[in-house]
Structures are given as C-alpha cells and as structure tokens.
Rosetta silent file (secondary structure, phi, psi, omega in degrees, C-alpha in Angstrom):
SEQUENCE: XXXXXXXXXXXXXXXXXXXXXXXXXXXXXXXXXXXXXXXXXXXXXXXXXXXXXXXXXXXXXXXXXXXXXXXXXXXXXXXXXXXXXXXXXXXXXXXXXXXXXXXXXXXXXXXXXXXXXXXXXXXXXXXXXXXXXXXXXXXXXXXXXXXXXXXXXXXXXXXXXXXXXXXXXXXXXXXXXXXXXXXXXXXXXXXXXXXXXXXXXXXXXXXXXXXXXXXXXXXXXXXXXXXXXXXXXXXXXXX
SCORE:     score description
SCORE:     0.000 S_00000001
   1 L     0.000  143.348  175.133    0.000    0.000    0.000 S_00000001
   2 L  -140.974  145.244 -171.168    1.189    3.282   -0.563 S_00000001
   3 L  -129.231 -170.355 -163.747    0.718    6.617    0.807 S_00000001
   4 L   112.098  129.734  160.393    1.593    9.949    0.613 S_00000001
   5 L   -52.230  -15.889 -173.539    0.329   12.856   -1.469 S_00000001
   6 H   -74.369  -37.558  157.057    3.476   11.877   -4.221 S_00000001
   7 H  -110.381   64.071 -177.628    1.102    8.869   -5.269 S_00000001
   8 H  -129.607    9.863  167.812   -1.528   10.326   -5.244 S_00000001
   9 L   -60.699  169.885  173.680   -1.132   11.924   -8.785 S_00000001
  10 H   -82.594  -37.643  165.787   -2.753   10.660  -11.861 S_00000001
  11 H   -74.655  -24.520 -170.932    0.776    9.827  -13.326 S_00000001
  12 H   -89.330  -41.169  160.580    2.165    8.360  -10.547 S_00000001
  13 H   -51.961  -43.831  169.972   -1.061    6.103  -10.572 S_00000001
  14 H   -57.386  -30.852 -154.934   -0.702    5.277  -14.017 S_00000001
  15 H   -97.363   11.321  164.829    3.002    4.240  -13.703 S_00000001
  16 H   -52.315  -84.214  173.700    1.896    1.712  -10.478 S_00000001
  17 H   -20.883  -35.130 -162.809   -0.166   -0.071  -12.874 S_00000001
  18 H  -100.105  -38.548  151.389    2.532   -0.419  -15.347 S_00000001
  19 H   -77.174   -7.109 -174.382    4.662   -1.409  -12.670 S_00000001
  20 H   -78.497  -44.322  171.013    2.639   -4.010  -11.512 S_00000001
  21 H   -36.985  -82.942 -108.018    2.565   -5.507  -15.319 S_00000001
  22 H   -87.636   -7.580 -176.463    5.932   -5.212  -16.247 S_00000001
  23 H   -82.695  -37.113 -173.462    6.691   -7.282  -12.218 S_00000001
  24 H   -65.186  -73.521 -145.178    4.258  -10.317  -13.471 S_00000001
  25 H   -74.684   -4.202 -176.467    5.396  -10.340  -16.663 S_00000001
  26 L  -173.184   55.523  167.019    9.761   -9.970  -16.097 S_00000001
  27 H   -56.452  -48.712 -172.705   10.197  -10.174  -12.186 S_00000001
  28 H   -87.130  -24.074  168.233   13.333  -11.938  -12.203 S_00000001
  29 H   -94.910    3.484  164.151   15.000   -9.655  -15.032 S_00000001
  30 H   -69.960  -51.649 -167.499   13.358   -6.478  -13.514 S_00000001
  31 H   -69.641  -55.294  163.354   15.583   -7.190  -10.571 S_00000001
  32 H   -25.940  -65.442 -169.360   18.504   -8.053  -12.535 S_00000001
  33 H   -61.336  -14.301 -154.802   18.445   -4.773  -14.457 S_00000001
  34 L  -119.818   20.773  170.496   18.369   -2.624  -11.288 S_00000001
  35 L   -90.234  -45.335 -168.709   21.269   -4.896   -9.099 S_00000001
  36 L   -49.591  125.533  171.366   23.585   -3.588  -11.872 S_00000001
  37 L  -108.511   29.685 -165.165   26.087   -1.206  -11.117 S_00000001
  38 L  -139.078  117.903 -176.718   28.242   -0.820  -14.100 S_00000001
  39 L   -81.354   -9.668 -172.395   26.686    1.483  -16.926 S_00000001
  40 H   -83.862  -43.587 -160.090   28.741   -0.688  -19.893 S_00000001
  41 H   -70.687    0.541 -165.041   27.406   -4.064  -18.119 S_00000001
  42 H  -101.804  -10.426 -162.143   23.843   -2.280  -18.009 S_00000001
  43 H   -88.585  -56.471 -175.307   23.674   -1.096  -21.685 S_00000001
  44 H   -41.787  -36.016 -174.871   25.167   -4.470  -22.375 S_00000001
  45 H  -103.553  -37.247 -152.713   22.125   -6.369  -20.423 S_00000001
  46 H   -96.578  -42.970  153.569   19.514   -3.583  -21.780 S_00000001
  47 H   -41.108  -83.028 -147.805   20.904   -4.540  -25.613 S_00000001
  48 H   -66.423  -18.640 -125.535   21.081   -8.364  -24.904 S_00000001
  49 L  -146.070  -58.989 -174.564   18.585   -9.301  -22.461 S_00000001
  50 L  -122.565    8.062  178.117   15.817   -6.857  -22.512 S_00000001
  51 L   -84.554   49.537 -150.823   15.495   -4.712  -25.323 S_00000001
  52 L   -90.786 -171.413  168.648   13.323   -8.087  -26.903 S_00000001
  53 H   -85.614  -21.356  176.563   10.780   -8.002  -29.639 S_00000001
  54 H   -73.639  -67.654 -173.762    7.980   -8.507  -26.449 S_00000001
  55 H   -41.395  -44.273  169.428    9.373   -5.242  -25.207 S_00000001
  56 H   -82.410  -17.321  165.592    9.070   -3.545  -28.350 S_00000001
  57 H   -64.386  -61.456 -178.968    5.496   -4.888  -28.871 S_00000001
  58 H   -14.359  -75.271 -151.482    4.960   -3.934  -24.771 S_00000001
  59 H   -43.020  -54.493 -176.273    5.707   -0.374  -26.277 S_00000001
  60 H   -81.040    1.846  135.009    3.983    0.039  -28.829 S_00000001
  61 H   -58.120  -46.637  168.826    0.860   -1.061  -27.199 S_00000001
  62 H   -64.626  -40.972 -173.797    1.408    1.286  -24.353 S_00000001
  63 H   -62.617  -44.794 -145.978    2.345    4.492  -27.001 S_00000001
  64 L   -38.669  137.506  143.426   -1.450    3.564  -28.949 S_00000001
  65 H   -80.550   12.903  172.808   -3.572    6.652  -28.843 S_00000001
  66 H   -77.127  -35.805 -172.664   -6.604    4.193  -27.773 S_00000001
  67 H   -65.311  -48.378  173.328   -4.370    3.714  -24.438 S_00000001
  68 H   -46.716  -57.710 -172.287   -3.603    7.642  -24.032 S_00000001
  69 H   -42.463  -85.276  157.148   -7.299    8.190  -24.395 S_00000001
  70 H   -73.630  -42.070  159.985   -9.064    5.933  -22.747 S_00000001
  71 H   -51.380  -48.715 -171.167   -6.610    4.531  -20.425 S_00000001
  72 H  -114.545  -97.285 -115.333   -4.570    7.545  -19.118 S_00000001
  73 L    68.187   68.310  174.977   -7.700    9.797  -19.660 S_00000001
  74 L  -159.223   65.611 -157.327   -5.324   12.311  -21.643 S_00000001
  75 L   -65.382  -22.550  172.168   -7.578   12.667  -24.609 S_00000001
  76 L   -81.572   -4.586  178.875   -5.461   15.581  -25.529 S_00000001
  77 H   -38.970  -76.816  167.004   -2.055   14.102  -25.644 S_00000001
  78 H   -72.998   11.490 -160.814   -1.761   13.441  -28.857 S_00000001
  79 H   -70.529  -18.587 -163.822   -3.747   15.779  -30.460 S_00000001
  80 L  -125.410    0.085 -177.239   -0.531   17.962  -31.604 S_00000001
  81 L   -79.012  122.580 -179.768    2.087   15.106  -31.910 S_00000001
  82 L   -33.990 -171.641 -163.008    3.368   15.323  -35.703 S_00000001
  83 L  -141.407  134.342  162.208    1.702   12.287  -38.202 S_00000001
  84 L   100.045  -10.269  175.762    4.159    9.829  -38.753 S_00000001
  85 L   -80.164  155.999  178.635    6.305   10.067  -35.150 S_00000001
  86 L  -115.028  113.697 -164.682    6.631    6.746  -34.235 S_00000001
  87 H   -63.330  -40.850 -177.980    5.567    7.371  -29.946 S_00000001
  88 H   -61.780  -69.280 -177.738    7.171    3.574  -29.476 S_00000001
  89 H   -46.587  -29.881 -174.452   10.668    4.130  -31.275 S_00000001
  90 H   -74.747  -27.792 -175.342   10.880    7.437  -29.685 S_00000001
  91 H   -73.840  -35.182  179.695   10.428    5.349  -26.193 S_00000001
  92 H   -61.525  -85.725 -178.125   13.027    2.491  -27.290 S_00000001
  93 H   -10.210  -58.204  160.422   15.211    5.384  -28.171 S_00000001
  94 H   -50.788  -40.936  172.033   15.463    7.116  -24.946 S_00000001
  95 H   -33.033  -90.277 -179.634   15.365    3.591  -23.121 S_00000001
  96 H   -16.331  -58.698  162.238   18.425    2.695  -25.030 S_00000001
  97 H   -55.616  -55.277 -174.690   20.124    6.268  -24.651 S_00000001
  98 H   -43.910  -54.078 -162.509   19.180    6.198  -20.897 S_00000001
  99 H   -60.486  -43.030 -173.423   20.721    2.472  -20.234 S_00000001
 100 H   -86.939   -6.442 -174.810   24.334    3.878  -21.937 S_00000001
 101 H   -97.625  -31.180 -175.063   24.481    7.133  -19.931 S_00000001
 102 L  -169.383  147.544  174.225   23.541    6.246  -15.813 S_00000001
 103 L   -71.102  129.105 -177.704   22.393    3.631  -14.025 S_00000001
 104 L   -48.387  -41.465 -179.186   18.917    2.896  -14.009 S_00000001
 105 L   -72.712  -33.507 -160.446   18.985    1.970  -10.098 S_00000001
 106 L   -87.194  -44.376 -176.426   20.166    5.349   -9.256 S_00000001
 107 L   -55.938   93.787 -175.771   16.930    7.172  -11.116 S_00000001
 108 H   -50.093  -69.957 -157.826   13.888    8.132   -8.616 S_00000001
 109 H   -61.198  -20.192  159.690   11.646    8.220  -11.665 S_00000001
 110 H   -60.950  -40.672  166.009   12.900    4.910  -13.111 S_00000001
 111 H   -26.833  -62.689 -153.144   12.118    3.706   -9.721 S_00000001
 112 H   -79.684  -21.543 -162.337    8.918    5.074  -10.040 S_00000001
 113 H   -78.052  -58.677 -167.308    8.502    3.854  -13.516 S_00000001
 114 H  -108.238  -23.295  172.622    9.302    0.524  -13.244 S_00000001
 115 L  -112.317   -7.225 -179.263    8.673   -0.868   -9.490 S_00000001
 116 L    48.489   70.031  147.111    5.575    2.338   -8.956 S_00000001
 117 L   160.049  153.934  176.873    7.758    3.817   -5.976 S_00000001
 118 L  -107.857  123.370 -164.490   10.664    5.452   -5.048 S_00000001
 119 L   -76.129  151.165 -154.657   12.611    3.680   -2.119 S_00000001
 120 L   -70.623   -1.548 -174.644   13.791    6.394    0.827 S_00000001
 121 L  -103.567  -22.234  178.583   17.843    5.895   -0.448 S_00000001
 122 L  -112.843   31.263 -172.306   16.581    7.235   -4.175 S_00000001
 123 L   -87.099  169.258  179.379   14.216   10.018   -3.678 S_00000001
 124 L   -74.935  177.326 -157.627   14.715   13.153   -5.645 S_00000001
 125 L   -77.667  -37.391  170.958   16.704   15.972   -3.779 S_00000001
 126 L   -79.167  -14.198  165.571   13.416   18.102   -3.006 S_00000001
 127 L  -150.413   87.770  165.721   12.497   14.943   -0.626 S_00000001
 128 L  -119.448  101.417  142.738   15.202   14.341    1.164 S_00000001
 129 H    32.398  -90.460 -162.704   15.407   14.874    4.707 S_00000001
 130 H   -56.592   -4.671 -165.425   18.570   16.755    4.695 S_00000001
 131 H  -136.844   39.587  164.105   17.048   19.705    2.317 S_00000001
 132 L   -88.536  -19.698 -173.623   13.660   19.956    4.375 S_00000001
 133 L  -103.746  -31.735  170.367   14.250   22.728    6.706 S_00000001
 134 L   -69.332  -38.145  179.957   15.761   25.121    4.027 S_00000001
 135 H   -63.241  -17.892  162.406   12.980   24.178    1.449 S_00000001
 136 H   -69.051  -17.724  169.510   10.605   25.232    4.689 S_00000001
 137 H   -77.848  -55.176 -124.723   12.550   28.922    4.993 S_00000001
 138 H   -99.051  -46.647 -171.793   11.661   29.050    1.468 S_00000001
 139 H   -43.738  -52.756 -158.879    7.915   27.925    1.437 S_00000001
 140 H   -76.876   11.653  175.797    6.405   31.475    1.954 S_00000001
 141 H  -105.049  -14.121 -179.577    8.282   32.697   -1.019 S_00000001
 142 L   -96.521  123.251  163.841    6.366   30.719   -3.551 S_00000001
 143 L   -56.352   91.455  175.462    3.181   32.108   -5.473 S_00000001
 144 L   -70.732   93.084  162.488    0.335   29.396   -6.146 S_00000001
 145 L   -90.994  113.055 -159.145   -0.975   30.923   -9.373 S_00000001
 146 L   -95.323   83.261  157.924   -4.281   28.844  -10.860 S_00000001
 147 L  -166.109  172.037  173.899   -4.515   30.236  -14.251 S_00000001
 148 L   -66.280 -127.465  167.643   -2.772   29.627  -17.564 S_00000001
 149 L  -119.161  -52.352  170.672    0.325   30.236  -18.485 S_00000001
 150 H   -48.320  -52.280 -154.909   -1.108   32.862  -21.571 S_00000001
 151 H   -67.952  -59.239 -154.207   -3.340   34.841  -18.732 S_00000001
 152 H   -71.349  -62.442 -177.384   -0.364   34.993  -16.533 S_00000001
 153 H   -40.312  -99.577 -157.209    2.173   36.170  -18.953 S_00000001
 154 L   -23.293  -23.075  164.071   -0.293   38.687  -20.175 S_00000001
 155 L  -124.925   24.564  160.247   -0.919   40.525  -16.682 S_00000001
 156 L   -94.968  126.814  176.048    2.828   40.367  -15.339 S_00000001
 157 L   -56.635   91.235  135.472    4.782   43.370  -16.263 S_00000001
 158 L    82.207  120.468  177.506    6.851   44.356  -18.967 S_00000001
 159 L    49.798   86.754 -151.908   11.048   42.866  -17.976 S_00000001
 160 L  -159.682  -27.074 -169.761    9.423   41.654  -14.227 S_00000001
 161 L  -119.096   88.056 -169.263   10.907   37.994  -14.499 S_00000001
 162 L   -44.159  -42.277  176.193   14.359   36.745  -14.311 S_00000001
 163 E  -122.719  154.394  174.061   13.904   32.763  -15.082 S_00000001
 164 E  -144.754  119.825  159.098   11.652   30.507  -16.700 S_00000001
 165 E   -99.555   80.304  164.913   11.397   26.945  -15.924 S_00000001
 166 E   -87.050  131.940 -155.362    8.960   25.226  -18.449 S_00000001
 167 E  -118.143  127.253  177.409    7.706   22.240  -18.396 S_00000001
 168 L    39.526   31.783  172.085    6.598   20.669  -21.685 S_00000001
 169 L   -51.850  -52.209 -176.779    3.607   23.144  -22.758 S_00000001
 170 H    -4.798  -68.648 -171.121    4.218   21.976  -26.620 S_00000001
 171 H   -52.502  -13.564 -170.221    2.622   18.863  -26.253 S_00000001
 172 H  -143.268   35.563  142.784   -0.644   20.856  -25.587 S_00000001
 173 L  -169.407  174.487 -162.984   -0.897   23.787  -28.209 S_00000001
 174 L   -42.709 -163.859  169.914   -0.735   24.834  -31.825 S_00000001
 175 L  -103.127  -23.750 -152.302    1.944   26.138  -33.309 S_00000001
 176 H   -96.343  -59.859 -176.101    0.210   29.457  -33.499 S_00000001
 177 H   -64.713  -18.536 -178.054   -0.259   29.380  -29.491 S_00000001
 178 H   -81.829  -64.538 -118.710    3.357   28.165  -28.527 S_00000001
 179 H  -114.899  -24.684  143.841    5.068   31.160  -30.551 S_00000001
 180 H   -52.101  -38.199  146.322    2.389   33.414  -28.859 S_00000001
 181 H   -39.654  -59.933 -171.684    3.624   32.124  -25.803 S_00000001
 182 H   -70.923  -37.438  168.200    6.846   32.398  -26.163 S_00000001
 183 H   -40.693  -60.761 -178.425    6.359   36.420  -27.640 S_00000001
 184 H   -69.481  -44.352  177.661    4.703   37.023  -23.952 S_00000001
 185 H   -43.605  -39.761 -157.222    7.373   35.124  -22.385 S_00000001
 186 H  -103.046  -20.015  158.893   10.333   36.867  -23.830 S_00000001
 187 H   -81.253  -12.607  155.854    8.173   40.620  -22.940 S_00000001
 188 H   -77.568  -17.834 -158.683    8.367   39.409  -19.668 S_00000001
 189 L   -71.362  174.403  131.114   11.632   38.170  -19.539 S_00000001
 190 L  -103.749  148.264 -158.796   14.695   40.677  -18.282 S_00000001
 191 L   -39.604  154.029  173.278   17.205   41.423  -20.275 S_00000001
 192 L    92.618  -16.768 -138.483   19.434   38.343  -19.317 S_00000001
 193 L   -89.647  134.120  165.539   16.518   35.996  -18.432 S_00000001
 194 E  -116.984  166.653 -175.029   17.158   32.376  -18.865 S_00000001
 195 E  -118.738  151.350  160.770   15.126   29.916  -19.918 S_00000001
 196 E  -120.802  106.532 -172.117   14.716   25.989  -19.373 S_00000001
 197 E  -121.075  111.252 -169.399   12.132   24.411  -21.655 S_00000001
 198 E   -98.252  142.025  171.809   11.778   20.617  -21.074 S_00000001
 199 E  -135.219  136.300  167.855    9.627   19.060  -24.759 S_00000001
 200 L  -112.863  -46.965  160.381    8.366   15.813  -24.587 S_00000001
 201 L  -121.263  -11.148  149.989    6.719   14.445  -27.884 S_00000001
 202 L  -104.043  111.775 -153.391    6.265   17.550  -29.746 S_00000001
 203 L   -84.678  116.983  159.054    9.660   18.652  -30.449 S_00000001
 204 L  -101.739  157.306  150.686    8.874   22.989  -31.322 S_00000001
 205 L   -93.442  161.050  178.149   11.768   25.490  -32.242 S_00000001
 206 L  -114.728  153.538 -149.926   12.233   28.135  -30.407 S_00000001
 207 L   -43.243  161.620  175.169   12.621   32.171  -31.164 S_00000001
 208 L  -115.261   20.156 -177.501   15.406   32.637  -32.596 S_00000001
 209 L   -99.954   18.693  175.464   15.971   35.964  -30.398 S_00000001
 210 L   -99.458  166.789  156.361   16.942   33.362  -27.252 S_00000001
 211 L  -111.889  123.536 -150.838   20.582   32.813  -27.071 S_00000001
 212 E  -106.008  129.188  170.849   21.053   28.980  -26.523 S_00000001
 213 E   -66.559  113.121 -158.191   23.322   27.186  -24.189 S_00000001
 214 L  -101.720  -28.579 -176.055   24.020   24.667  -26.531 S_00000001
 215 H   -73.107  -18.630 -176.205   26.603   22.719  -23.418 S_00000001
 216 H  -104.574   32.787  156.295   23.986   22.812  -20.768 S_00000001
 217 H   -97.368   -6.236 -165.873   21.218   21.257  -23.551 S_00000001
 218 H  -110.742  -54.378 -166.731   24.087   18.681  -24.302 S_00000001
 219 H   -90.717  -23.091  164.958   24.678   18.205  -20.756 S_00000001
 220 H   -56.109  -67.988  170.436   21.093   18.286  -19.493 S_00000001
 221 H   -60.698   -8.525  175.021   20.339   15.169  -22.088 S_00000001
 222 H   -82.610  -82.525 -173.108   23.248   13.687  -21.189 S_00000001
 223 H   -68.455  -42.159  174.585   22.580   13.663  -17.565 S_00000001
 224 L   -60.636  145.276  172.330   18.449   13.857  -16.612 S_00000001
 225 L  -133.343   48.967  158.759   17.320   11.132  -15.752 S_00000001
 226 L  -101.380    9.737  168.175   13.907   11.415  -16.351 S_00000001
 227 L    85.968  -65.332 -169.751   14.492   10.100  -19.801 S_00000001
 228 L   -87.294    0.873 -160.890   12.190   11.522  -21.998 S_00000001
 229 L   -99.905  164.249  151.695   12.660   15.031  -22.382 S_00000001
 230 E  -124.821  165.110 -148.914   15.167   17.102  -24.784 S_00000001
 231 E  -116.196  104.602  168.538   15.937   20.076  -23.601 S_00000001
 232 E  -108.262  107.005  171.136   16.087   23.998  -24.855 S_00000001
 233 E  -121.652  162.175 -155.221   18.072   26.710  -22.682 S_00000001
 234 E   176.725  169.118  152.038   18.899   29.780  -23.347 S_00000001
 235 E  -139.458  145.907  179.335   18.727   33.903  -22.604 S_00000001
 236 L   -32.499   72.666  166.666   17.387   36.699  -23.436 S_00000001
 237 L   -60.981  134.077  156.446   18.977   38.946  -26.185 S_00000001
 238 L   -56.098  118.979  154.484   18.185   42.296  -27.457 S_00000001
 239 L   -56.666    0.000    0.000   16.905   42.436  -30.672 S_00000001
C-alpha cells in the first residue's frame, strides 16, 4: 500500500499499474536490471537481455492513442504530436540512450517507472530529509498561481521575471499558441533571463531571439534522468 500525497497523482497512478505488469510479466530480469552497477554491463544487459521483440510490442501497445485516451484519460495528448512520429521508437530510443548514460537503479523516476515507488535511499533531492528545513525557509516565497500560463504572462509586467522553468507546454498547443507564448514570455523576460524548456513528444523550435546554451542542452540530455525530455536553454537577447 502506498501513501503519501506523491502517489496520489494521476501519473504516478498510471506508472503503479505499469509497474505491476511489467513485475508479473519480467520479475526476475526487472531485478537483474536494477542490481547492476556498471553502466557498460547495463547497456550491455539492456541490448542483450531486454530490449526483446515482447518489449518492443509492450511499447507500442502502451504508445497507442486508444491507451492515451481511454486509459490515461489524456484525450489531448496526442492531439498535436506530428503524423508519422513513431511514440514507441521514440520510447526504445530514450530507453536505449538512458541504459548507456547512468544507471537505471540510481533514477527516482525509473524507480517510479518501473517498481511504482521510489525507495527512501533514491528520492529526488526536493524529498530528502537533509534539504527539508531550508525548502521550509523558502515555502512562503512561492506564489500558487491557478490560471494559464497565456493569462499569466499577459498581466505580469513588462522585464518583471528573471527565469523561466517550463515544463513541456508543446505537447498541448498549436503552433500558433506556442510562438504566442513564447512572444509574452520573452516581454516578460529581463534582459538576461534564462530559460529551461523541457519538450516531450512535440519537439517545437524556439525564437530565434533566445541565445542557446548549446553545453547545458548537451549536458542536461546527457545527464536527466527522467528520460524523456530534450531540452532547450537559453537567454534573453536584445533584438
């Protein structure tokens, strides 16, 4: 049983279920992949051992937009993902990257992914113990705002914001609403402002008035290990 507001999301429900499968159906090589402690022996086991043709069916049953829909209840997922990405290949693909870069046991969200929890020696950094009493100085500095991201740009002032961490909007608008986004974003920004833009299956470009850290998008994909994202950072130039 598990408790806690952290599973008590709708994704974090979804990836129980998925963990429960994936324990019935490859219990004893589930375990296997996440005793390893060697990233060449794990790529090496992730090639040979479990990268199968069931695994690439698994996938592509899980990517279906009948599953998103009905299943996930995230009838909008796919609504903006390009005709012709393949959602499974994009999943092997990351697997595959993921397996040659860091170990899989060390990753709260593989954790989360693949057993549906994260054990108290892998949690992420915001819940840890040891970083509880500063993130508790800190709580009264954060703003719960309940509106969109458009509304909110649109009544913050003119240079007012220093950073932007964004996560994956793509996936849920046009093309015509992301580069209106990004216009109010960049009138909000100050001069200097950086940005972090996480994309998960709709890949957008971005202005070409950011100036992009091409080593920390290289080292960001190199290193998260939440797998799925690519990455755009950057700051704010004059035009």
């Amino acid at each position: 049983m598990f408790e806690g507001v952290f599973y008590s999301g709708n994704w974090e429900r979804h990836f129980r279920k998925l963990a429960l499968s994936l324990k019935r159906i490859r219990p004893h090589l589930l375990q296997e992949l996440f005793e390893i402690n060697d990233v060449v022996e794990q790529e090496r086991f992730w090639k040979n051992k479990w990268s199968t043709y069931s695994w690439k069916v698994f996938l592509k049953l899980l990517s279906s937009s009948f599953v998103w829909k009905y299943l996930l209840r995230d009838p909008g997922f796919y609504k903006y993902v390009p005709k012709g990405f393949s959602v499974s290949t994009y999943f092997e693909e990351c697997f595959a990257s993921g397996a040659s870069h860091f170990l899989f046991s060390e990753s709260p969200f593989l954790h989360l992914l693949f057993f549906g929890k994260i054990p108290l020696a892998h949690l992420p950094p915001h819940l840890q113990e040891e970083h509880f009493s500063s993130l508790k100085e800190r709580a009264g500095k954060v703003e719960v705002v309940t509106s969109s991201l458009s509304d909110f740009l649109n009544a913050s002032p003119s240079q007012s914001v220093d950073g932007f961490s964004l996560s994956d909007f793509s996936s849920y608008t046009s093309i015509e609403e992301y580069e209106k986004t990004w216009n109010a974003l960049f009138d909000v920004a100050k001069e200097g402002a950086r940005f972090v833009e996480r994309q998960f299956l709709v890949k957008r470009k971005n202005p070409f008035y950011v100036q992009i850290d091409s080593h920390a998008i290289e080292r960001l994909e190199r290193e998260d290990q939440s797998l799925f994202y690519t990455f755009f950072v950057g700051s704010k130039q004059s035009l």
